[in-house]
MDTraj code that builds the backbone (N, CA, C; nanometers):
import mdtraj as md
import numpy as np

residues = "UNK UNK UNK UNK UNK UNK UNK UNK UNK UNK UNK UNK UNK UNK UNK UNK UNK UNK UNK UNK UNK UNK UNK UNK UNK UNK UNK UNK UNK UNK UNK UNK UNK UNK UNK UNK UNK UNK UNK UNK UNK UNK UNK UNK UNK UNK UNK UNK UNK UNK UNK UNK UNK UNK UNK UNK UNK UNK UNK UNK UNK UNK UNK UNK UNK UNK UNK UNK UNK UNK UNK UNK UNK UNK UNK UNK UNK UNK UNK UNK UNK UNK UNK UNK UNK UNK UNK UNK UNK UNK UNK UNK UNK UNK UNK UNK UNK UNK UNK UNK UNK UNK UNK UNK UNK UNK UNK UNK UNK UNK UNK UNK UNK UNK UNK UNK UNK UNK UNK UNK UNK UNK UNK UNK UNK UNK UNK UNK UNK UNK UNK UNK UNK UNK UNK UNK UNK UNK UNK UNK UNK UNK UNK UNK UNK UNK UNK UNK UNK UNK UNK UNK UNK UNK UNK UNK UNK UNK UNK UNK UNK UNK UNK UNK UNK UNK UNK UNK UNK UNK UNK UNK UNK UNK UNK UNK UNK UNK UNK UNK UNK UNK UNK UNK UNK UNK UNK UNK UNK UNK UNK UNK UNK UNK UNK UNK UNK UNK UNK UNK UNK UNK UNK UNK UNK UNK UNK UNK UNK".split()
xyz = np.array([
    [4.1483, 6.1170, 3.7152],
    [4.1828, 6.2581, 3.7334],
    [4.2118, 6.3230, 3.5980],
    [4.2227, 6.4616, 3.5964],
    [4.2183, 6.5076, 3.4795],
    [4.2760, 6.6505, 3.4807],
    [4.3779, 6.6801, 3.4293],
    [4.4404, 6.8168, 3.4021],
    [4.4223, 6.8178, 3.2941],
    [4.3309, 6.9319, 3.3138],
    [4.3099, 7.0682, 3.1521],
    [4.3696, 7.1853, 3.2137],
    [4.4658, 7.2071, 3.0728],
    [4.5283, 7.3343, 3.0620],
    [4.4870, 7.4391, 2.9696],
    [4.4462, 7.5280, 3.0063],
    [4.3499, 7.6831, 2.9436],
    [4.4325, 7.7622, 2.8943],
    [4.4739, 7.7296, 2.7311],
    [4.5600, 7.8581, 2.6350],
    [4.5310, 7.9460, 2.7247],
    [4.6724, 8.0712, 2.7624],
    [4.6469, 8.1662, 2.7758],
    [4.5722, 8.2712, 2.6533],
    [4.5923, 8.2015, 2.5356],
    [4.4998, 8.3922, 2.4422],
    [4.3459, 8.3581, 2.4207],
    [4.3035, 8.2447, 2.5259],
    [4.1507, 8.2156, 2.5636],
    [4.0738, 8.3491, 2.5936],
    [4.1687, 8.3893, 2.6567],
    [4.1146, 8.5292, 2.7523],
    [4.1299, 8.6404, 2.6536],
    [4.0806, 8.6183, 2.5354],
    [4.1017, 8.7450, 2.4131],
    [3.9864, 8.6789, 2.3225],
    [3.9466, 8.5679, 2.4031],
    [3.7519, 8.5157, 2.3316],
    [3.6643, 8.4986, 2.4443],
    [3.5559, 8.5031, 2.3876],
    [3.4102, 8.4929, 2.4945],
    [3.4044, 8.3647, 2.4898],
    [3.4762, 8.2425, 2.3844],
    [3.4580, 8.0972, 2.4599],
    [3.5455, 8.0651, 2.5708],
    [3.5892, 8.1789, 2.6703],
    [3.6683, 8.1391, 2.7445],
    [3.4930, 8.1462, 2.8788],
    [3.4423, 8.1600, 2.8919],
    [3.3115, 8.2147, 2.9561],
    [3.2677, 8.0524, 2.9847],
    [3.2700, 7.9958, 2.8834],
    [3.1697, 7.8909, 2.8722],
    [3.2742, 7.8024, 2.8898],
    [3.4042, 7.7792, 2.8749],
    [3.4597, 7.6935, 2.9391],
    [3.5009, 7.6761, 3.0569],
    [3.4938, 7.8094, 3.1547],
    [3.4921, 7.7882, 3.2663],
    [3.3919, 7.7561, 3.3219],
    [3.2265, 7.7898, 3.3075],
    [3.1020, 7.7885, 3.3405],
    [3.1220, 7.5595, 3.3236],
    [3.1706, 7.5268, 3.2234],
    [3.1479, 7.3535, 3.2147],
    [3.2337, 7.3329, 3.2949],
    [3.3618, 7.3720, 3.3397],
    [3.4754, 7.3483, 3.4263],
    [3.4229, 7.3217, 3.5404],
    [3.3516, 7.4517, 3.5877],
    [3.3081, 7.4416, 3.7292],
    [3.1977, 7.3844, 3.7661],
    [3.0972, 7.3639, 3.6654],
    [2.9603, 7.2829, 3.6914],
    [2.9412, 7.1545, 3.7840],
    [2.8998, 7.1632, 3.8550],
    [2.8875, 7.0312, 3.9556],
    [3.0780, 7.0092, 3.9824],
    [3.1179, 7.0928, 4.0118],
    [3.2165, 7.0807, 4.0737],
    [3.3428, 7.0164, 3.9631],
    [3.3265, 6.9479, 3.8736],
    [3.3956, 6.8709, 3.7861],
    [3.4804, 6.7762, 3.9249],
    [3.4559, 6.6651, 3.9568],
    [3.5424, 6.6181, 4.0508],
    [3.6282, 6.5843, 3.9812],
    [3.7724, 6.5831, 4.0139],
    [3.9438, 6.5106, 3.9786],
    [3.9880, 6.6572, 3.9285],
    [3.9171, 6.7163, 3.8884],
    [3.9432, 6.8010, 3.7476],
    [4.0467, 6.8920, 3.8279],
    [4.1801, 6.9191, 3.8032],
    [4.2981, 7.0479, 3.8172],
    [4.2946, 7.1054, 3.6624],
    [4.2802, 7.2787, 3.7135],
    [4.3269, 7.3703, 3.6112],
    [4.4668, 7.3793, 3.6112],
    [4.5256, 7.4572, 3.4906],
    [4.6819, 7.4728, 3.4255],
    [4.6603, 7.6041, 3.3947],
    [4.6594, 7.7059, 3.3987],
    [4.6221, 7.8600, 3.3348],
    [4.7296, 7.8637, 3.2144],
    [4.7309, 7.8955, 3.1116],
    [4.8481, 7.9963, 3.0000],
    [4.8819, 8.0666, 3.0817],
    [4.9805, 8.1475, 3.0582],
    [5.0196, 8.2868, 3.0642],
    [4.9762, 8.4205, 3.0002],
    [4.9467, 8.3825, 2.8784],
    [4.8673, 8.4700, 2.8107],
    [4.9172, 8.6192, 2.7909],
    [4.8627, 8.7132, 2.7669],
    [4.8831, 8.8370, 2.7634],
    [4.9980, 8.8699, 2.8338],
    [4.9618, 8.8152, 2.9745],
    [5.0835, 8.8506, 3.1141],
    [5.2121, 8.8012, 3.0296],
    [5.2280, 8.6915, 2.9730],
    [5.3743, 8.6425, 2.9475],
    [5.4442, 8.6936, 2.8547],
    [5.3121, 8.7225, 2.7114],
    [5.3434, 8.8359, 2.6239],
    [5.3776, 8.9235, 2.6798],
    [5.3826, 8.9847, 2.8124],
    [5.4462, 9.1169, 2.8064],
    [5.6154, 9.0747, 2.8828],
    [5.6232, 8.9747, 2.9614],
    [5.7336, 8.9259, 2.9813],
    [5.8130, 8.9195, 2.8694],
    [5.7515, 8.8140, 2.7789],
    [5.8674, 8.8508, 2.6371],
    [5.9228, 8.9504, 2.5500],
    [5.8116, 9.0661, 2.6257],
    [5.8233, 9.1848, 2.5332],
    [5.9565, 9.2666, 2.6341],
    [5.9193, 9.2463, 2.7439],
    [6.0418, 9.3465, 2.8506],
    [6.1703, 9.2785, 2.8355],
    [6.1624, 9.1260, 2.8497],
    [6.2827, 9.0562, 2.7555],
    [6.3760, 9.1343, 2.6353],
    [6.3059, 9.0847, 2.5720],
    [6.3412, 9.1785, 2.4165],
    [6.3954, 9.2867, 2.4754],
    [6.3553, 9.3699, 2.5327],
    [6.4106, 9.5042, 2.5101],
    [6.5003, 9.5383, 2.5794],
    [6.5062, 9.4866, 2.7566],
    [6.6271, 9.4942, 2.8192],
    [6.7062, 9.3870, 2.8243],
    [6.6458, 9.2502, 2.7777],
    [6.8272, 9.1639, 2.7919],
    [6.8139, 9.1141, 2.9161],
    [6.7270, 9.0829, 3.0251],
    [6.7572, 9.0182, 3.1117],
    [6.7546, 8.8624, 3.1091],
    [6.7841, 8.8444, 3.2172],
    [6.8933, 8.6433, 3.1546],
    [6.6967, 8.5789, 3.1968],
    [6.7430, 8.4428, 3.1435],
    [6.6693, 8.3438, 3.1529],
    [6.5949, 8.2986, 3.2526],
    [6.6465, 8.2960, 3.3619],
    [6.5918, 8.2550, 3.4761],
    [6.5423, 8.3622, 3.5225],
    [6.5365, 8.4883, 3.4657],
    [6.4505, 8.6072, 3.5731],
    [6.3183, 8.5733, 3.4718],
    [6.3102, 8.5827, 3.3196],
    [6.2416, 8.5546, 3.2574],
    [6.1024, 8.4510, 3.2891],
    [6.2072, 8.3175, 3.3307],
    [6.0870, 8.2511, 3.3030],
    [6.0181, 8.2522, 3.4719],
    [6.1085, 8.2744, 3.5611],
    [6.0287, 8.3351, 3.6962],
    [5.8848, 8.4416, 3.6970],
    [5.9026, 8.5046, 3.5995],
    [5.8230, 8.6271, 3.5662],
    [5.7156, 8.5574, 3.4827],
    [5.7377, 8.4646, 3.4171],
    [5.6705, 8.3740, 3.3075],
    [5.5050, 8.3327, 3.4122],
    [5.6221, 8.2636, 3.5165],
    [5.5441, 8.1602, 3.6174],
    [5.4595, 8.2606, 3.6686],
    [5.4860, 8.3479, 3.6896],
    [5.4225, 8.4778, 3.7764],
    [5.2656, 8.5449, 3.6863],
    [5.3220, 8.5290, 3.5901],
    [5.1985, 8.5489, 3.4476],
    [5.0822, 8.4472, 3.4939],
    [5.1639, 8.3348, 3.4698],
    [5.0536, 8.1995, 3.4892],
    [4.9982, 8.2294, 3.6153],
    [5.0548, 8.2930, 3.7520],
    [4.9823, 8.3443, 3.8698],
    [4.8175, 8.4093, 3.8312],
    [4.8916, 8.5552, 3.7564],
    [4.8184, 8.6657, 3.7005],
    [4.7313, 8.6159, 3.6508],
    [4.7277, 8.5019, 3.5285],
    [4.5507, 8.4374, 3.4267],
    [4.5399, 8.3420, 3.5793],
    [4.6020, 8.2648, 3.6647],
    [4.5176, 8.1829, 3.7561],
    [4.4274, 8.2731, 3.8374],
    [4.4684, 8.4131, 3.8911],
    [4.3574, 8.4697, 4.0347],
    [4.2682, 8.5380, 3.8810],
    [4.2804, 8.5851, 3.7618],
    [4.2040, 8.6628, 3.6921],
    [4.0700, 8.5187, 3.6443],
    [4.1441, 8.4123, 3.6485],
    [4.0066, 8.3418, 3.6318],
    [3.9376, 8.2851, 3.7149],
    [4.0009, 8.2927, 3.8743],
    [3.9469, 8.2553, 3.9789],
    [3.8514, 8.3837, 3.9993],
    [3.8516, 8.4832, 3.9771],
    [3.8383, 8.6135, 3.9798],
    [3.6527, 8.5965, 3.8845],
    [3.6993, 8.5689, 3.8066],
    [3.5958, 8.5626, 3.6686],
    [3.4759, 8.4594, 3.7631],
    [3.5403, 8.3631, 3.7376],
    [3.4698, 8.2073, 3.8430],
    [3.5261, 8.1663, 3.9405],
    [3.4445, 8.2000, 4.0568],
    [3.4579, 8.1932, 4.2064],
    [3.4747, 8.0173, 4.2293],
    [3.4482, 7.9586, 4.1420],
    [3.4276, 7.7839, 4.2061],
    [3.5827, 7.7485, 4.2261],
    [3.7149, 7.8685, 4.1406],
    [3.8295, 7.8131, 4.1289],
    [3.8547, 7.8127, 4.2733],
    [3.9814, 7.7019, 4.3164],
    [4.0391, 7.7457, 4.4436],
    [4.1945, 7.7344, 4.3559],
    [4.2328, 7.8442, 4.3054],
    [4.4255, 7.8988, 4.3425],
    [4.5014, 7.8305, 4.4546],
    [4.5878, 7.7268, 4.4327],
    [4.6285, 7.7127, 4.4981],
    [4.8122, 7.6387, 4.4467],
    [4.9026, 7.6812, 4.5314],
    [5.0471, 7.6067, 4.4954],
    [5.0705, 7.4779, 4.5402],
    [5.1597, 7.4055, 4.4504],
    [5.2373, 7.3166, 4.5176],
    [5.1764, 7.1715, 4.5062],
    [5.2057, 7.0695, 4.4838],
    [5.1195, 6.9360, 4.3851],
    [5.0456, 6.8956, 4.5778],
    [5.1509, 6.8735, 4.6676],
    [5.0272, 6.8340, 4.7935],
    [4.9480, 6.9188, 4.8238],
    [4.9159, 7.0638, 4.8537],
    [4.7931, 7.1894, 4.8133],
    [4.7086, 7.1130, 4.7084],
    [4.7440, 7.0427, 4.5631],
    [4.6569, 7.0654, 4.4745],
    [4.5469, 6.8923, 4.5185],
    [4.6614, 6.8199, 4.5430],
    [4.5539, 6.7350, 4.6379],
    [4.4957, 6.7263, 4.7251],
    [4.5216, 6.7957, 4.8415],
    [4.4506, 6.8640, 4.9370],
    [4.3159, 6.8828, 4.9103],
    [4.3253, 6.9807, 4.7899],
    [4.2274, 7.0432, 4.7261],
    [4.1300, 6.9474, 4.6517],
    [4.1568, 6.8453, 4.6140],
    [4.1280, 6.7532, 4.5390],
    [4.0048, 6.6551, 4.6837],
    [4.0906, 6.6476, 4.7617],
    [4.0476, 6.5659, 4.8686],
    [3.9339, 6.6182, 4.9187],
    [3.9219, 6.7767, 4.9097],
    [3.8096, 6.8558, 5.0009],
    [3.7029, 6.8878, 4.9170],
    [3.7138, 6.8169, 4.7563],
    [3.6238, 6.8230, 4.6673],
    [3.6264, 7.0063, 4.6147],
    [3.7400, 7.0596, 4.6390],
    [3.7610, 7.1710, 4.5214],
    [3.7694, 7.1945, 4.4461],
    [3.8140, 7.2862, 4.3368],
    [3.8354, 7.2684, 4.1949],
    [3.9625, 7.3571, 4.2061],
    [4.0701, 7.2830, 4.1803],
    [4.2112, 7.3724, 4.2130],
    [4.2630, 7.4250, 4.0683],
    [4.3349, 7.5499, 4.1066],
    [4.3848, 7.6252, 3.9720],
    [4.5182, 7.6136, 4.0040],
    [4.6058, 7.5581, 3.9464],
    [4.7657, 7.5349, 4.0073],
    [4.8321, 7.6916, 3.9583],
    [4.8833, 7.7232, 4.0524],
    [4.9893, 7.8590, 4.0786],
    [5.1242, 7.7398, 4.0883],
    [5.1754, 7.7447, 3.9427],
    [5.3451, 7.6985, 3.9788],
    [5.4851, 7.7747, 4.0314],
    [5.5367, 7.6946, 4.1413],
    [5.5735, 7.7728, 4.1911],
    [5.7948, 7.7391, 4.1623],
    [5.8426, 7.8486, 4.1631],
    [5.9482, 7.8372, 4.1039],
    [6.0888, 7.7496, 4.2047],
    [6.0519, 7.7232, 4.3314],
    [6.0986, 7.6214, 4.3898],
    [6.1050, 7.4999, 4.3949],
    [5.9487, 7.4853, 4.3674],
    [5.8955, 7.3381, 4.3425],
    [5.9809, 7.2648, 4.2140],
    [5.9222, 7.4086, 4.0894],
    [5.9924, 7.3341, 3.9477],
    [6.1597, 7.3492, 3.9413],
    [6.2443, 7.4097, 4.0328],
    [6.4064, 7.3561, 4.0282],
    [6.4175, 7.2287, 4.1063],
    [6.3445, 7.2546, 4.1842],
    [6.3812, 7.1065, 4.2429],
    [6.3373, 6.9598, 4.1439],
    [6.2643, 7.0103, 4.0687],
    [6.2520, 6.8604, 3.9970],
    [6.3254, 6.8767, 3.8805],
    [6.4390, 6.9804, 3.8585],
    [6.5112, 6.9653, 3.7516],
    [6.4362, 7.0259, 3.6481],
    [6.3088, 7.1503, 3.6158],
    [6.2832, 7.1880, 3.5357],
    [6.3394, 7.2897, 3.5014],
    [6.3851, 7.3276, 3.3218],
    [6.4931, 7.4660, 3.2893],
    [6.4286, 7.5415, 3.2558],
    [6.5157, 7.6516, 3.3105],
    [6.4224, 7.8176, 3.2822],
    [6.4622, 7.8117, 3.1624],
    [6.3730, 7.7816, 3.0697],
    [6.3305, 7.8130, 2.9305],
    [6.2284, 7.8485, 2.8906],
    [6.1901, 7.9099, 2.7434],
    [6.0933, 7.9650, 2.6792],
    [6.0495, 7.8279, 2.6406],
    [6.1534, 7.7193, 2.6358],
    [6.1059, 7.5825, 2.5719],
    [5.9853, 7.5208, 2.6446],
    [6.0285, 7.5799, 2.7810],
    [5.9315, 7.4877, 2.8459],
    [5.8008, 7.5899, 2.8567],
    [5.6857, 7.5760, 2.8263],
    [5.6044, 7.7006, 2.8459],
    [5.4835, 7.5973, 3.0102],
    [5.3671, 7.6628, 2.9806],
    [5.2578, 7.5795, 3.0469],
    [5.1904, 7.4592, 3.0088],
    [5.2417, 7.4243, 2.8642],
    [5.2147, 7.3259, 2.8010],
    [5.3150, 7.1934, 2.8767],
    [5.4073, 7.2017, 2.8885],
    [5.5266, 7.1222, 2.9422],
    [5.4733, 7.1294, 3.1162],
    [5.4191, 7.2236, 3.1468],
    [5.4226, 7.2445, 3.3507],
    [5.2891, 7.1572, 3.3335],
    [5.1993, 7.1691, 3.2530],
    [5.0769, 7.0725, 3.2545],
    [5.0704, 6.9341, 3.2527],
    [5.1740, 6.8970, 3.1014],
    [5.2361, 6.7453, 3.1471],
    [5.3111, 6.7042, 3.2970],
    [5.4071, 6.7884, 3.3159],
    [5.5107, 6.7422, 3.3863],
    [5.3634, 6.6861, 3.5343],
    [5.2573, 6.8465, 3.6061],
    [5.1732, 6.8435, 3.6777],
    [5.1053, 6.6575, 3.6609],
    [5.0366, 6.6833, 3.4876],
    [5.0003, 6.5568, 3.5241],
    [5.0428, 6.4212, 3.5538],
    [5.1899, 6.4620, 3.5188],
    [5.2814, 6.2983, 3.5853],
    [5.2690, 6.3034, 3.7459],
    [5.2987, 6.4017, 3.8071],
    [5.3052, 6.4025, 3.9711],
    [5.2216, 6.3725, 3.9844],
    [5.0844, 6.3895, 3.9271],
    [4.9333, 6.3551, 4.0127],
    [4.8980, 6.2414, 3.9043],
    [4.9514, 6.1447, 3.8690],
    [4.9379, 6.0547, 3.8128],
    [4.7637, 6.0363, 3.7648],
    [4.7484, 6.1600, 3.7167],
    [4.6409, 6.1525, 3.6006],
    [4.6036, 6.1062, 3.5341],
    [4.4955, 6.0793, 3.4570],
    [4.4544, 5.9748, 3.3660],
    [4.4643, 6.0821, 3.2043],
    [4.3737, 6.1808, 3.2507],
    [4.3619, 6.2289, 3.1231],
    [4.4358, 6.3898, 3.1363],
    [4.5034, 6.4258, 3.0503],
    [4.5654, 6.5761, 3.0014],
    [4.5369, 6.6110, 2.8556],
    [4.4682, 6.7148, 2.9150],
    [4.4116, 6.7939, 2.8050],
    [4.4155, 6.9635, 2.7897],
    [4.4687, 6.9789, 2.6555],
    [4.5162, 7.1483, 2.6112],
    [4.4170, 7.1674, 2.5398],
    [4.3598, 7.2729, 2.6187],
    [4.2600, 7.3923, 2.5072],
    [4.3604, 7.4962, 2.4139],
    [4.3554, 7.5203, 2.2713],
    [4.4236, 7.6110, 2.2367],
    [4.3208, 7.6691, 2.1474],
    [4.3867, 7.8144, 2.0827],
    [4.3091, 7.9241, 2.0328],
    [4.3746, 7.8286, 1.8571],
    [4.4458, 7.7760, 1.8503],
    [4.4927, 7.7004, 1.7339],
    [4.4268, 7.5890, 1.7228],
    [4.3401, 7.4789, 1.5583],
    [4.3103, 7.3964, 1.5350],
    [4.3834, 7.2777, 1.5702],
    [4.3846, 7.1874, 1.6338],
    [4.4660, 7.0379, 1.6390],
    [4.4134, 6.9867, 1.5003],
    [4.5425, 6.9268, 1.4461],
    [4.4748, 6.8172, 1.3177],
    [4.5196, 6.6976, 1.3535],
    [4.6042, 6.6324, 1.4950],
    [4.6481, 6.5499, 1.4662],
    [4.6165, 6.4650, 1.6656],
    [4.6171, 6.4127, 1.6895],
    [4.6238, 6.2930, 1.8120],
    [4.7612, 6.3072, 1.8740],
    [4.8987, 6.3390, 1.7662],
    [5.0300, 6.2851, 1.7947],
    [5.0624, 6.4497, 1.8147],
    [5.1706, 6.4107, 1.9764],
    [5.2068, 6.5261, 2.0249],
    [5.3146, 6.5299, 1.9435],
    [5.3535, 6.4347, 1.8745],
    [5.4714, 6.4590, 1.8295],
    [5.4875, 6.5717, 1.6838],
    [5.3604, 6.5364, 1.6269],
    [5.3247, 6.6031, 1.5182],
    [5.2508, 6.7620, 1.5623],
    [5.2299, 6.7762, 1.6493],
    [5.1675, 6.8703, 1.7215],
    [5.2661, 6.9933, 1.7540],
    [5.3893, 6.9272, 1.7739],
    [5.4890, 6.9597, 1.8083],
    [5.5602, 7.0116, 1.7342],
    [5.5766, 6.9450, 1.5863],
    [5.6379, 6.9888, 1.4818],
    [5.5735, 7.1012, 1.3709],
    [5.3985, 7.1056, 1.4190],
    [5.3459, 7.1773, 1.3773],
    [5.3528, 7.3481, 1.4802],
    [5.3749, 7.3442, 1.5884],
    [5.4104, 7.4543, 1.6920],
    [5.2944, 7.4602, 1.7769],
    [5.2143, 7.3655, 1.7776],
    [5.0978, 7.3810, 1.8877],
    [5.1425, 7.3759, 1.9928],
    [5.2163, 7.2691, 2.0046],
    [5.2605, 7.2643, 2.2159],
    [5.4318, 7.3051, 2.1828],
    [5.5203, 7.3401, 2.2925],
    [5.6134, 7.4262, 2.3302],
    [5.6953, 7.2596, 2.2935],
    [5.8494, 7.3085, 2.2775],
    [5.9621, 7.2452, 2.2468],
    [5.9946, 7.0951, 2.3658],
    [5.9171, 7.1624, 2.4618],
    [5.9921, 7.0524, 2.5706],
    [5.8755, 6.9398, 2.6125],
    [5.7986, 6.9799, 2.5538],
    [5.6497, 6.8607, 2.5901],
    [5.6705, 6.7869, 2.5973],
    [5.7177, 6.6986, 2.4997],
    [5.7537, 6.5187, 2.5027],
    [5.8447, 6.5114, 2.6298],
    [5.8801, 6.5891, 2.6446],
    [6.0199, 6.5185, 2.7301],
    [5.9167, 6.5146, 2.8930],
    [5.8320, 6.5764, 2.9043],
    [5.7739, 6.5362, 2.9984],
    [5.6002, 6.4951, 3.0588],
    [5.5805, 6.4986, 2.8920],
    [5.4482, 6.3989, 2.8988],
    [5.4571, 6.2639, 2.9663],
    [5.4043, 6.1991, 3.0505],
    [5.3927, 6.0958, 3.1055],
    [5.3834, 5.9607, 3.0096],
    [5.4045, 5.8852, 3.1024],
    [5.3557, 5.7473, 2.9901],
    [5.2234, 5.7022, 3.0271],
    [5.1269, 5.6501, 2.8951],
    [5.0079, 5.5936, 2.9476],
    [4.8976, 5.7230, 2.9935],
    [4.9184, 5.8553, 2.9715],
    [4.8384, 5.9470, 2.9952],
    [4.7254, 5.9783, 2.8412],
    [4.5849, 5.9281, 2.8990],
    [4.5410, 5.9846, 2.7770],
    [4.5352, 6.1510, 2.7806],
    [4.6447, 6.1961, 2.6249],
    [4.6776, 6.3287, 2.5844],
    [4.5612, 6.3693, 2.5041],
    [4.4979, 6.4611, 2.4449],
    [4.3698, 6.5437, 2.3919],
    [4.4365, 6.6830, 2.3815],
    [4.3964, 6.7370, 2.2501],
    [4.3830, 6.8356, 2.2435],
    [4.3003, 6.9193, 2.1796],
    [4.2196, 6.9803, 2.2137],
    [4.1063, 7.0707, 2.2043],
    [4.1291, 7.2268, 2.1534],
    [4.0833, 7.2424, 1.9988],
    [4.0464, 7.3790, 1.9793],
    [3.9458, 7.4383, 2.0855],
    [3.9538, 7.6008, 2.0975],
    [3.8809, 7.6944, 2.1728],
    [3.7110, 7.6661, 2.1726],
    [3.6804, 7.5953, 2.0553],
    [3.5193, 7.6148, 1.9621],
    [3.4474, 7.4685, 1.9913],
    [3.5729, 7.3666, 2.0365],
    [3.5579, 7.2393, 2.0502],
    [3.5006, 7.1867, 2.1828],
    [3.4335, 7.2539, 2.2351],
    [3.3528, 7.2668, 2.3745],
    [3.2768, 7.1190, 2.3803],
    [3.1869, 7.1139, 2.2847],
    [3.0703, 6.9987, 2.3209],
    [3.1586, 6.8966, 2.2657],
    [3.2641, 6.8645, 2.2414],
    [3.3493, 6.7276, 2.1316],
    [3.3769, 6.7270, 2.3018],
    [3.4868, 6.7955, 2.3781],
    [3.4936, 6.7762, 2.4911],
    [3.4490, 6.7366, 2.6137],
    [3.2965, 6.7705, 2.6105],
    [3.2127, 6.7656, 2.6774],
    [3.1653, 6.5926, 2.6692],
    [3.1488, 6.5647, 2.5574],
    [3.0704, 6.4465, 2.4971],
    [3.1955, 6.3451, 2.5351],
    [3.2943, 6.3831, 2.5306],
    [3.4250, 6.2951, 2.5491],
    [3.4316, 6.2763, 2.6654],
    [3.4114, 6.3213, 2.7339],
    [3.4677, 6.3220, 2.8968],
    [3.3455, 6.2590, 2.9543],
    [3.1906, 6.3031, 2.9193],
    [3.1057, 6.2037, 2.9779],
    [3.1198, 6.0575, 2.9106],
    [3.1556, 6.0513, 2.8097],
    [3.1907, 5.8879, 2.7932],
    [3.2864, 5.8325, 2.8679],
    [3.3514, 5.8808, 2.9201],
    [3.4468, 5.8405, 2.9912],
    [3.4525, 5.7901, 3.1117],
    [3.3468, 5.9101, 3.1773],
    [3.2746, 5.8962, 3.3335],
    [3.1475, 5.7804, 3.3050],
    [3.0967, 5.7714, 3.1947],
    [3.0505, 5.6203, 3.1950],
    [3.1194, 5.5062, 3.2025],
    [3.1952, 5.5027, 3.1342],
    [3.3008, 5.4040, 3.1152],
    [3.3465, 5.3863, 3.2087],
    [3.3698, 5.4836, 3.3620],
    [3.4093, 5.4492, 3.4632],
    [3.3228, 5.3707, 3.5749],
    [3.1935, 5.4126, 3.5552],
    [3.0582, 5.3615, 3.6198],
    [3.0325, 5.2270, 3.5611],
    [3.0527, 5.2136, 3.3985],
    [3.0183, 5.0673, 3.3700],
    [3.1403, 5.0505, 3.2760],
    [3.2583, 4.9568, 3.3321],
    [3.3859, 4.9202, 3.2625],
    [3.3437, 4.8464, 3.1720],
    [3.2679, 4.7636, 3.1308],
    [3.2515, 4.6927, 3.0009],
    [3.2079, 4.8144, 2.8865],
    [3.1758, 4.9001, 2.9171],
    [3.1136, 4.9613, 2.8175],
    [3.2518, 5.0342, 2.6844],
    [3.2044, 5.0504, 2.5864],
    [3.3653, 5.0377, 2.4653],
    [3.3523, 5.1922, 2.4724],
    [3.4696, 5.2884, 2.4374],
    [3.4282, 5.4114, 2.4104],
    [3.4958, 5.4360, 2.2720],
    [3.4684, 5.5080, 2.2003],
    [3.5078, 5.5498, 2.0639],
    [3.5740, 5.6882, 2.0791],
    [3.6525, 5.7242, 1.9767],
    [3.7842, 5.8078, 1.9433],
    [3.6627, 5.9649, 1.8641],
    [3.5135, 5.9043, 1.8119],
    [3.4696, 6.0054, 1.7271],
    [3.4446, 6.1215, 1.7917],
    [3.4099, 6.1354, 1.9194],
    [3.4484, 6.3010, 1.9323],
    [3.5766, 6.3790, 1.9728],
    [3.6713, 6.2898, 1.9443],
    [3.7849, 6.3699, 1.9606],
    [3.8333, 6.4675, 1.9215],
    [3.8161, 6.4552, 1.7667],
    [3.8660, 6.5403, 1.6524],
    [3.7215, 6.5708, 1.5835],
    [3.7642, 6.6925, 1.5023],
    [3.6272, 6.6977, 1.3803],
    [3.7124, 6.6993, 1.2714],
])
top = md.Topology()
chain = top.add_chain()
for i, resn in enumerate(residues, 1):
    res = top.add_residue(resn, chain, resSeq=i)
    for name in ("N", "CA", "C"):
        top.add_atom(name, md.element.get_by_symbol(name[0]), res)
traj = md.Trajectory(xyz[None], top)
């Protein structure tokens, strides 16, 4: 299985076109979307700023963003199915859909997640791919990766403050510039070989450029 999570400021380039067009192609089986927030959340932070409302209305409104880029790209590409809640997203999984997770703000108190800015969609993508005990999680961002280590990733400001704390163990992590389409592409069919013929070795070279 495989959660990719789609920077929200994707949707401010035309390689956001072509990554949904490979997303949805032959269905991508396992494959769950993660939407950014994007624009929508930018404006959450901006009404923040100016009136002062507390934290938890914030990042409610946050989640609500991530709603807004999930139906705008279901919207864009019809193959998405929008849907809440980790048994919905297997459901979805089961009926051979391609699910866009809408997180929903009940689900994440109950597992102890904090309304923070710390935690963005980068952190709801890990945390997602621990519940659905995923193999692979992978972030598209509008920013270069130079490094494999979330940890360094982290310290550089690519993924949000709270990532580690709920990246899984044993999840292969990836992260993908916007431009890095065919490194992705080429990666993931080695993979789906590798699943068809387990002896076969796979290599690290299209990970990075």
């Amino acid at each position: 299985m495989w959660v990719v999570k789609l920077g929200g400021s994707l949707d401010r380039d035309d390689s956001l076109l072509a990554w949904l067009d490979l997303l949805c192609r032959g269905n991508s089986p396992g494959t769950v979307i993660v939407p950014g927030g994007g624009r929508f959340a930018d404006q959450v932070r901006e009404a923040q700023a100016r009136w002062g409302f507390d934290a938890r209305t914030a990042h409610h409104m946050a989640l609500l963003a991530m709603h807004q880029s999930a139906l705008m790209l279901a919207g864009i590409q019809p193959g998405f199915s929008p849907v809440s809640g980790v048994s919905n997203v297997l459901q979805a999984l089961a009926e051979n859909r391609l699910p866009i997770w809408l997180p929903m703000l009940s689900e994440l108190d109950r597992e102890g997640i904090p309304a923070s800015w710390e935690v963005t969609s980068d952190s709801l993508a890990a945390w997602l791919a621990g519940k659905l005990r995923a193999r692979h999680l992978v972030l598209i961002k509008s920013a270069f990766p130079s490094s494999r280590d979330p940890a360094e990733l982290q310290r550089q400001g690519l993924i949000d403050a709270a990532f580690l704390q709920w990246l899984p163990e044993g999840v292969d992590f990836l992260c993908y510039h916007r431009s890095q389409l065919s490194l992705f592409t080429q990666y993931r069919n080695h993979t789906m070989t590798a699943l068809r013929f387990p002896g076969k070795p796979l290599t690290d070279s299209s990970v990075m450029e």
